[in-house]
N, C-alpha and C positions, 0 to 999 in steps of 0.2 A: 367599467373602466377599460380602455385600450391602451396597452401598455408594449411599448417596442423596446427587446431584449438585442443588443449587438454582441455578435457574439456567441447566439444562440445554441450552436450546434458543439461549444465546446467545453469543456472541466466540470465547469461550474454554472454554464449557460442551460445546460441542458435537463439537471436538477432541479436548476429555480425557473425554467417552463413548464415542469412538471407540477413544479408545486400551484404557478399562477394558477393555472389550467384549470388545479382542480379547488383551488379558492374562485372559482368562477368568473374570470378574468380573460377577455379579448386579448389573443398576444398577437402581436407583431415582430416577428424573428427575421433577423436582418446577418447573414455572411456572405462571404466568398461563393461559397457551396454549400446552397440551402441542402438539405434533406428530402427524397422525394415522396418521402410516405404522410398521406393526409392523417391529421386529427381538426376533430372537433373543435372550435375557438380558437387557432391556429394556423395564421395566413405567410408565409416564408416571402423574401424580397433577396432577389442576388444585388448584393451590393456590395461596397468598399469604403471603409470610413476613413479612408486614407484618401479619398476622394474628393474635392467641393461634391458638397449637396450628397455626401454618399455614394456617389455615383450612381444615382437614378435617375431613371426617366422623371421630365417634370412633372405627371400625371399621380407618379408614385411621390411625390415630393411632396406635392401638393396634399395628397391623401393623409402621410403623415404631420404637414400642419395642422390639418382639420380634425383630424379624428384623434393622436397622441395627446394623453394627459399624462402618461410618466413615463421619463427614458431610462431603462437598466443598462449603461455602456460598460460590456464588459471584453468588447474584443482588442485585444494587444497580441500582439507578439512575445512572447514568453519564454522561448528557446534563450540558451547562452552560448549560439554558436554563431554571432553577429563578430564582427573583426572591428571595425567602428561605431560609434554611436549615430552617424549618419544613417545606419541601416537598418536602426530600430526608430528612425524619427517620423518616417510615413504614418505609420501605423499607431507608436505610442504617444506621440507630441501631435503633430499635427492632426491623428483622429481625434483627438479632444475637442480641438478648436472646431473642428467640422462638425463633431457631435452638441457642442455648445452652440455653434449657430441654431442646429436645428430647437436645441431648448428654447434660444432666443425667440425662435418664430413661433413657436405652439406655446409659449410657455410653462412648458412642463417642468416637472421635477426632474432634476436629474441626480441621479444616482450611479456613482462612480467606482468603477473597482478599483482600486491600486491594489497594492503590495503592502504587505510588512516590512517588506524586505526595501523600503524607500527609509530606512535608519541607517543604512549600507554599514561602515563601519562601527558603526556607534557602540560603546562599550556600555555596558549597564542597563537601567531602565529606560523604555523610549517611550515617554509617551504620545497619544492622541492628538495634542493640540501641536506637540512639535514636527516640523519638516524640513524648513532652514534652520537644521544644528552643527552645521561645521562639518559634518562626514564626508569620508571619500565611500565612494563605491566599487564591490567588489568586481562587478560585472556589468555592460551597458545595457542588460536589462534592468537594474536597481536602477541607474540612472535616468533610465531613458523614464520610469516611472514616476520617478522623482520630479522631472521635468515636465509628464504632465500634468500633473497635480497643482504644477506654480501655475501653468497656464488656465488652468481652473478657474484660480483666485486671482487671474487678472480680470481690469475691467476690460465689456462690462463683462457685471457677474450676473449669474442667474443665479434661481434656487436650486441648491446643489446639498448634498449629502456625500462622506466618503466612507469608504468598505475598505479595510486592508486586511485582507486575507492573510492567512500564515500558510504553511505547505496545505497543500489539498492533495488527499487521496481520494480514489474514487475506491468506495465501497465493494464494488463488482467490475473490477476491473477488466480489461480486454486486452488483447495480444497487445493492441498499440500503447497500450497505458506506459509504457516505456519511453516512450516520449515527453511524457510530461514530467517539470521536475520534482523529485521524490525518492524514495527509495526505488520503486522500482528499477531506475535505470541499473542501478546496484543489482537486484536479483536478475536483471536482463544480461549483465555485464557478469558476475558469475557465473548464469547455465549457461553462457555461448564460451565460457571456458570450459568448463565440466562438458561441454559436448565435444568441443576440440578433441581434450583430453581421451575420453570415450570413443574415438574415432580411429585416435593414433594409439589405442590400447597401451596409455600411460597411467599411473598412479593417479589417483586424486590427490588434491593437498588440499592444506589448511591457508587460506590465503589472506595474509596480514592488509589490515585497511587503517591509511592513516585518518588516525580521531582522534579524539579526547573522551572516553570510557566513561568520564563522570560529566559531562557537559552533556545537553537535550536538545532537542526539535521540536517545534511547535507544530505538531500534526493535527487535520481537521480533517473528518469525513466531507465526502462532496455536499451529501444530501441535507447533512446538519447543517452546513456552511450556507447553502439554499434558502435552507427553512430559517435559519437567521438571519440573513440578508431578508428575504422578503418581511416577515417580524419588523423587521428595523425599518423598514421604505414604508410599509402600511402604518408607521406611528411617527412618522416625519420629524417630528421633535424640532429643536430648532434647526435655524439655516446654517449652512457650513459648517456642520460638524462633522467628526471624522470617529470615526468607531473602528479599533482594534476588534479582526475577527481570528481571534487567536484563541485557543483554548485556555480552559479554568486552568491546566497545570501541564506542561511539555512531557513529551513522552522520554525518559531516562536512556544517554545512548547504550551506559550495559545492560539493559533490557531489550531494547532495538537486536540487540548484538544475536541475545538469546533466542531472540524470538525468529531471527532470520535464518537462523541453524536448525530451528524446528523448523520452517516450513521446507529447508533443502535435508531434512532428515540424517544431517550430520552433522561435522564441526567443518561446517564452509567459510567460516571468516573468525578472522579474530579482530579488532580493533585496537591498534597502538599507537601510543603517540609519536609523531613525524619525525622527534629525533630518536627513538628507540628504533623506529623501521630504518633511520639513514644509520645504525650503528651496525646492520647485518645484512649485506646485498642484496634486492631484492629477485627472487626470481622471473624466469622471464612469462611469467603466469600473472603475478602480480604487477610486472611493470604494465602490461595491458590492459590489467582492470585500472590503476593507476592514470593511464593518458585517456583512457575510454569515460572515468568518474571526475577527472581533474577541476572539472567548472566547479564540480560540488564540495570540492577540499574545503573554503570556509567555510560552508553551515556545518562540516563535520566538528568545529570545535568552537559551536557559537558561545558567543560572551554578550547576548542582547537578551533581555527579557523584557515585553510590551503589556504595558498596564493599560486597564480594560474599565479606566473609569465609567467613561461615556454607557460601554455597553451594559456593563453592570446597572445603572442608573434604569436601563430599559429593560434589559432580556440576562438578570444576574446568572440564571440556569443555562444561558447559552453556550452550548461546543463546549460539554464534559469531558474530562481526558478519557481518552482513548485508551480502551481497555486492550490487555493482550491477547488474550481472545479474538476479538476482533479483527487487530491485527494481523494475525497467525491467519485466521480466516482471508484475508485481502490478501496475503503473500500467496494462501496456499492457489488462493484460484488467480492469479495471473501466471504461477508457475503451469497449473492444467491447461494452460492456455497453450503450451509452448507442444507443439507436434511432434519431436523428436526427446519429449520428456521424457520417454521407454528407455528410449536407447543411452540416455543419459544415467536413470535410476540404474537401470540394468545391468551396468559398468559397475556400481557399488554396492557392493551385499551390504556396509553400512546404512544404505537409505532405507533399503527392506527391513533390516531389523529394527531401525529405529520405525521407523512406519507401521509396522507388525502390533508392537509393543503400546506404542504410543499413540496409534490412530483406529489400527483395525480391532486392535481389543478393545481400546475404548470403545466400538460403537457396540458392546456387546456385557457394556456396565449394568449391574442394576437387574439385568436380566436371567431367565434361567436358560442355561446354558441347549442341553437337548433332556429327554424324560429319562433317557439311560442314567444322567448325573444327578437326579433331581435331589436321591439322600447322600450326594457324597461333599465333605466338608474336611477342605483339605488346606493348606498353604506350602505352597513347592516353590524350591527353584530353578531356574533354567541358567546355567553358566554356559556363555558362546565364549568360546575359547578364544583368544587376541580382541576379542570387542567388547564385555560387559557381560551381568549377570540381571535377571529379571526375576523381581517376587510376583509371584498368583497366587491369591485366593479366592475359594469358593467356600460360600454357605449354604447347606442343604442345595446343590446347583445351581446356585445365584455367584455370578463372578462381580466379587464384592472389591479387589484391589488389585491393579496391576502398578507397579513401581520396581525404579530401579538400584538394584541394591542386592544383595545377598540375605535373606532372614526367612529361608521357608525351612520347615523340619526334616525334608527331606529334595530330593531334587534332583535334575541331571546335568549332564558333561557331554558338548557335544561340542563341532564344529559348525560354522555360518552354512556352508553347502548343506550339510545334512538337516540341520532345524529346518532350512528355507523347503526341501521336499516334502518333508514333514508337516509342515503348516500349510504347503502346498497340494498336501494328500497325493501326492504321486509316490510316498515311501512310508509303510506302515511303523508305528515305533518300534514296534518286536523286528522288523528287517532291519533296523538302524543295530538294536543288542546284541543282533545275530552277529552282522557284519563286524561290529568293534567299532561302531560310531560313536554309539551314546552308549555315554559310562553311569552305573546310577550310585546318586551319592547320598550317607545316610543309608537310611530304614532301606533297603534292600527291595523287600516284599510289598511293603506299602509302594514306592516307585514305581515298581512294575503293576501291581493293581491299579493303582492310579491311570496310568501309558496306559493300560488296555482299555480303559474307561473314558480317555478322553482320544481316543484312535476316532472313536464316532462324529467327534463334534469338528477335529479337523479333516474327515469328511464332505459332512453336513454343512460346515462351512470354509471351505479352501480358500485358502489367502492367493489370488491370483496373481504370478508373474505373469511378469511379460514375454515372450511368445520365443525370442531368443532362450531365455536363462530355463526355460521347460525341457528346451531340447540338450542343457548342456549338462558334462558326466565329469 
C-alpha cells in the first residue's frame, strides 16, 4: 500500500512514518521542506497544500492519482500567533479542500487530523459526533480547524475518517519543541527567565502562573498518538466517523505543577487562580512569563472533557494517562537541551541540592555503594541549613532510601556551599569539622565514623558542578 503523509516532517507526521515504515508501507511524505536524509520506502515531494493540486508539478500529480490508496492529511498551521482568521485559511481551510480533490481523483481514504480543541468553548462533555454545537473559539487556530472539518462534510464527500488529537507531547523532545503547543513553552518561558535572572546575578523566585490547580490537560505522547492513529486508519470502520484521541484520563494540573518544579530542581512556579494573582501585583518576572504564555491562559483552566466512545469501540487500551515519570522524563530532557542550562543551575545552589538528592542518588539505589561500606548499616541525616533536611540509608552498603525529611539516628549540619564541595569531593568531611562547617548532630562518634567511611564513595563518585561554581570560595 502507498500511502501519502502531509505533513510528514511535523509533531505527529513524523512518528506515524515511522510506524508506516515499519508496518511495511510505501510512504509518500509531502511539506514545505522535505527532509534530506534517505530512508527505505520513503519518497519526500516539496509541496504546499495550501496550493491547487499541492503545488506539484503535474508529473508528481499524476503519480499520486495512480499510485495513493490512503491520504494521512495532517499538515495545518498550529501556531496562536495569527492576528485574523484570514491567515490561518491557506493552509487549515482551503488545504482540505485541495487535499479532498486529490481524494476525489485517487479515491483514497482520507484520514484527517483535527483538533480536540474544535469544541473551542464548550463546557462539559464534547462528544465525537458533535462539531456544530454553538461554541465560540478561543483562538483562530480552534477555529480555523473547526472550519475545516465543515468543509470535509461538504459535498462532494469522499471517504473520509476524523483524528482529533488532544495536546501532543513529543516523547524526546528537542530544542525547538517550544514551539509547539504544550507545556513546553512554559519550561522555555521560565529558563529564559531564570537565565535573565542568572546573568544580572539576581535572586531566583517562585513564579505564580495563572490556572485552576484542580482542573487537567488532556496530554498524549507523539508516538502513542501515532501508533493510534495508524491502529484507527488500518481498521477503517465506517465512513465519517470522528474519533477523540485523547487519553484514558487527563493529567491533574497540581501534579503538572509538581512535576515541572522537579524537573527545574526547585520551587519554579506555583499555579493560582487569576483572581488570587490580580489580588497581589505581579512581578515584573511574572508579567513576562504572563504575555510570553498568554495564548495558553484558557487550557490553564479547562472546563471540557471528550468522550471516547468511537475510540473505545476500536482501540479501548488506546493513549493511557500519562504517567509522572514520564513526564518528569520529557521535561527533563528538553530542559538538557537548553546550552546555557550551566549557567542557569549554577546561579542556584537550590537545583544542586535538589538534583544531588533526588536524581544523583537515586541513580545509585539498590546498589552497593564502594567495598569499603559493604558492612556498614546506618540511617543519617543531612540538614542544609535555609534549604531542607535529607534522610540515607544503607544496608550492609546497599543505599536503600533517600527522602526528604528529618528521621536518621544520627546526622549532620552544614551549609549549601559546604555539602555541594563535599559531594563534589574537592573538601574532605574531616576539612568541613576542622573548619566549623559541619556540625554533627546526635551520636557524635558514630557521625564521624560514618563521614570517614563515606569520604571514599564521594570520591569514587563526585557529583559534578559546573565549571564556574568549582572555581568559587
Amino acid at each position: 500500500m502507498t500511502i501519502l503523509v502531509t505533513g510528514g516532517n511535523g509533531i505527529l507526521g513524523t512518528p506515524l512514518i515511522n510506524t508506516l515504515l515499519k508496518r511495511h508501507h510505501q510512504v509518500i511524505g509531502l511539506c514545505r521542506t522535505p527532509p534530506k536524509s534517505y530512508r527505505e520506502g520513503l519518497r519526500w515531494l516539496t509541496g504546499d497544500v495550501s496550493l491547487p493540486r499541492l503545488g506539484l508539478r503535474d508529473e508528481e500529480w499524476q503519480l499520486l492519482v495512480r499510485d495513493v490508496s490512503a491520504i494521512f492529511h495532517l499538515a495545518a498551521r498550529t501556531d496562536f500567533k495569527g492576528r485574523t482568521l484570514a491567515e490561518y485559511f491557506p493552509v487549515n481551510v482551503d488545504g482540505v479542500r485541495h487535499i479532498k480533490e486529490l481524494a476525489l481523483a485517487t479515491g483514497a481514504w482520507l484520514h484527517h487530523v483535527s483538533t480536540a480543541f474544535v469544541c473551542g468553548d464548550w463546557s462539559g462533555e464534547f462528544r465525537e459526533d458533535q462539531l456544530k454545537a454553538g461554541q465560540k473559539f478561543h483562538n483562530y487556530y480552534e477555529e480555523s480547524k473547526y472550519l475545516g472539518e465543515c468543509v470535509l462534510r461538504e459535498e462532494p464527500v469522499v471517504r473520509f475518517s476524523v483524528y482529533r488529537p488532544a495536546i501532543i507531547l513529543e516523547r524526546q523532545p528537542t530544542a525547538a519543541s517550544h514551539a509547539a503547543f504544550g507545556p513546553f513553552v512554559f519550561l522555555d518561558g521560565v529558563f529564559r527567565i531564570c537565565l535573565s535572572l542568572a546573568k544580572q546575578h539576581e535572586a531566583m523566585e517562585t513564579l505564580r502562573v495563572a490556572g485552576n490547580p484542580k482542573a487537567h490537560l488532556p496530554f498524549i505522547f507523539d508516538d502513542e498518538a501515532a501508533q493510534t492513529l495508524c491502529d484507527l486508519a488500518m481498521h477503517k470502520g465506517e465512513q465519517s466517523k470522528t474519533y477523540h484521541l485523547t487519553p484514558q484520563s487527563p493529567f491533574p494540573n497540581q501534579l503538572l505543577e509538581q512535576v515541572f518544579n522537579q524537573a527545574f530542581g526547585r520551587q519554579a512556579v506555583v499555579m493560582q487562580k487569576p483572581r488570587l494573582i490580580q489580588d497581589q501585583p505581579q512581578s515584573r518576572a511574572e508579567r513576562i512569563l504572563a504575555k510570553k504564555t498568554s495564548m495558553y491562559a484558557p487550557y490553564m483552566n479547562l472546563a471540557t472533557t471528550f468522550s471516547r466512545t468511537n475510540l473505545n469501540q476500536v482501540e479501548p487500551r488506546a493513549l493511557p494517562p500519562i504517567g509522572e515519570d514520564s513526564l518528569l522524563t520529557a521535561f527533563s530532557l528538553f530542559l538538557a537541551t537548553k546550552k546555557e542550562l550551566q549557567q542557569v543551575v549554577s546561579h542556584d545552589e537550590t537545583f544542586h541540592l535538589q538534583h544531588y538528592f533526588n536524581h544523583f542518588l537515586a541513580l545509585h539505589l539498590g546498589r552497593p555503594l564502594i567495598k569499603n561500606l559493604a558492612s556498614l548499616t546506618v540511617c543519617l541525616q543531612v540538614e542544609i541549613t535555609g534549604y531542607s533536611t535529607w534522610t540515607i540509608s544503607l544496608d550492609r552498603g546497599v543505599l536503600t532510601r533517600v527522602e526528604e525529611g528529618g528521621f536518621g539516628q544520627f546526622g549532620y549540619t552544614t551549609d549549601a556551599h559546604t555539602f555541594l564541595q563535599v559531594a563534589s569531593g574537592q573538601l574532605s568531611p574531616q576539612q568541613g569539622f576542622f573548619k566549623g562547617n559541619i556540625q554533627l548532630v546526635a551520636n557524635p562518634k558514630e557521625a564521624l565514623r560514618t563521614a570517614t567511611a563515606l569520604e571514599e564513595f564521594f570520591k569514587e563518585y563526585p557529583y559534578r558542578l559546573p565549571r564556574q561554581d568549582q572555581h568559587s570560595t
